[in-house]
N, C-alpha and C positions, 0 to 999 in steps of 0.2 A: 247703315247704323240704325239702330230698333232703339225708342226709348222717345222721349216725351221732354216736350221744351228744353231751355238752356241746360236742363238734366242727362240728357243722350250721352252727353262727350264723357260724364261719369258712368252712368251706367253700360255703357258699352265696353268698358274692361269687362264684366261680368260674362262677356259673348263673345270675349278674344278669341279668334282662332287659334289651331294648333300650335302653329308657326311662331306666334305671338308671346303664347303661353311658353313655347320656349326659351324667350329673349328674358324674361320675367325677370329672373333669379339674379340674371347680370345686372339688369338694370337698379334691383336693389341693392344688389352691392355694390352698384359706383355710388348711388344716394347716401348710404351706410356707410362711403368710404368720407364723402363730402361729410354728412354731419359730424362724422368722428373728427374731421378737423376742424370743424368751427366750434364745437364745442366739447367736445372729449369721449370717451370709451361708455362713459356711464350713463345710460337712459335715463336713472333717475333725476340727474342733474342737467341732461342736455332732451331738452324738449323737443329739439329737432329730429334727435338721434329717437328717441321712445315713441315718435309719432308712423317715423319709417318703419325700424320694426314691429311696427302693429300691423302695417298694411302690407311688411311680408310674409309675417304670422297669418294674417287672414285670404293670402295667395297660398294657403301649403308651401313655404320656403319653411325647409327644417331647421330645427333649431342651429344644427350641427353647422348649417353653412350660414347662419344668420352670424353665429358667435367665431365663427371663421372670419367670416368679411370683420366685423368690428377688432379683433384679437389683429387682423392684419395691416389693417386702417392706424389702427393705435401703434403698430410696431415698425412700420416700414415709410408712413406718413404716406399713403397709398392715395387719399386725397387730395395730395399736390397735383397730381396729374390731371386730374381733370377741371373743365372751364365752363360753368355754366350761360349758354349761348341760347338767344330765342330769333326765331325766324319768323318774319310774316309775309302773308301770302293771301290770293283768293284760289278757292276751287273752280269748277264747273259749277256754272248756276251764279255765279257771282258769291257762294259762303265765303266769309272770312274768318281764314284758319292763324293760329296762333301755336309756333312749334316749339315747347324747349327741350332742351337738350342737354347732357352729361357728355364732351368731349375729351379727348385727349390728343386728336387730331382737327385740328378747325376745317383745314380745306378738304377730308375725305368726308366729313358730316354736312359742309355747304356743299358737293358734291351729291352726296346721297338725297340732302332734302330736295334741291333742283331737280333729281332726276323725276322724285318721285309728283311733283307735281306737274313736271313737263309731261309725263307718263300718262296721267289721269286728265289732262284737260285746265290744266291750273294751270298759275303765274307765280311762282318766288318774287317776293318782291322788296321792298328797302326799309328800312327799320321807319316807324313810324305809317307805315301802309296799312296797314290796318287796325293798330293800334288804341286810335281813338273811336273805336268801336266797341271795344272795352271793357272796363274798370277791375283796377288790380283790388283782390277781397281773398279774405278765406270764406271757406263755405266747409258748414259743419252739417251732415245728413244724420239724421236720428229717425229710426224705423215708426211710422203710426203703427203697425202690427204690437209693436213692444211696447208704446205707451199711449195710451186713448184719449188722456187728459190733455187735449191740446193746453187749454189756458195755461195748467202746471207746468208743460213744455215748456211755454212761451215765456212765463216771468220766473223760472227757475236760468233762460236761457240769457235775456236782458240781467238779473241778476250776476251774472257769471262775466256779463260786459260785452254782451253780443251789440253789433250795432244794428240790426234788423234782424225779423222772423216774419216768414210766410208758410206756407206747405200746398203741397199739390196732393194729386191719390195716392199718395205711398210714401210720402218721407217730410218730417218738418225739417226745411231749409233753416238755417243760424248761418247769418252773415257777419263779420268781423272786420276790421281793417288787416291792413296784412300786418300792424305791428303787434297784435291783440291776441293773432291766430293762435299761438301756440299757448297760452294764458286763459283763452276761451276753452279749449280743448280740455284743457287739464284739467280746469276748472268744472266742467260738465262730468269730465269723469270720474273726480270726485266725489258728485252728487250720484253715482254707479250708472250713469248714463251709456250704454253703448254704443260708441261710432258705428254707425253703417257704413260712413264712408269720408274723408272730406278731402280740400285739398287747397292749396295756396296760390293765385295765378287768376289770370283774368278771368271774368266773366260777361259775357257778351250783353249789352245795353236794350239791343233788338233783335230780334229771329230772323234769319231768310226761310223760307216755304219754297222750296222743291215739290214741285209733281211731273216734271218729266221723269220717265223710268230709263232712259238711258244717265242722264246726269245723274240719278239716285244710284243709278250703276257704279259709276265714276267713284260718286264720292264716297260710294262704301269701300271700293279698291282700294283708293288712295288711302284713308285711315287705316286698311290692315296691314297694308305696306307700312306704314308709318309704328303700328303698332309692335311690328317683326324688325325695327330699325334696333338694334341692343344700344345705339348712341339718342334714340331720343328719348325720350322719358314720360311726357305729357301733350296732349295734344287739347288744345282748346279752340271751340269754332261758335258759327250762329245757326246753325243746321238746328232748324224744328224739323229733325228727322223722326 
């Protein structure tokens, strides 16, 4: 994985493999299937649902099978089936990875995750294993290319109800609690702010640093495997890759 601080595990969708890029479409439609049932067909009312479809609009997921998955979601209650499940684990090198998942079979998806860390040099490990390395947050990514004004960034985003703002070279960070997230969002977009990127789910406390090139090997495996799983959805780690 290519990419810079606790940023990598985002920016590395941008550098998906083929493989990966295939799973894509499904994976937003079990997400599309899930928010339609926790809060209904319509984006503009369900913040869950309007956030997903942004981020399958901004993968090339055409419309036609966007309004397909919600039209099927809403009709067939397609979201019943699946269980949203999170795995923890360490890689090679000691990273600790953070796995969730959109199920509809539990024991074929704790099958697959095991295999794929037993594969690469990892440990599956027991809820709370990694866990407290942490801390559950949204994080909202706003391009520096698209706006210069850090300060205006920063007290339009505290306005909006961010609980923190930092930035590194290429994007101001907006941190949120995870009950805020979707209210932060909105709120920003509002203001015509463009997401670059965001997302809901832990963020790691501290970095591990990798410099063997075999474990760098590993753990870039492991994530594209992970990436090409159509039952996992998100992968979070501490890899200052």
């Amino acid at each position: 994985m290519s990419g810079h601080s606790k940023w990598s595990n985002i920016r590395r969708k941008k550098e998906a493999s083929d493989a990966a890029k295939g799973a894509v479409f499904t994976k937003f439609a079990k997400e599309i299937a899930v928010a339609v049932k926790a809060g209904g067909p319509d984006p503009n009312s369900n913040s869950r649902l309007k956030v997903v479809v942004a981020k399958a609009k901004a993968a090339n997921m055409p419309n036609d099978n966007i309004n397909r998955a919600i039209k099927k979601a809403a009709e067939a209650g397609e979201g019943d089936d699946y269980e949203e499940i999170t795995y923890e684990g360490y890689g090679p090198a000691g990273v600790a990875i953070m796995v969730k998942a959109l199920t509809n079979n539990r024991n074929r998806t704790a099958a697959d995750v095991r295999h794929i860390f037993d594969k690469n040099g990892g440990n599956l490990g027991v809820d709370g294993s990694v866990s407290f390395l942490f801390n559950e947050k949204g994080t909202i990514l706003i391009s520096k290319e698209d706006y210069e004004d850090e300060d205006q960034v920063m007290g339009d985003a505290l306005d909006c109800g961010a609980s923190d703002f930092e930035s590194d070279d290429e994007f101001y960070i907006i941190s949120t609690t995870t009950t805020d997230y979707y209210d932060v969002r909105d709120a920003l977009e509002a203001k015509n702010y463009v997401i670059a990127d965001s997302t809901l789910g832990p963020v790691a406390t501290t970095t591990a640093e990798v410099t063997d090139p075999d474990a760098i090997a590993q753990l870039e495996k492991m994530l594209d495997m992970m990436d090409e799983n159509e039952d996992i959805q998100e992968v979070f780690h501490n890899w200052n890759g």
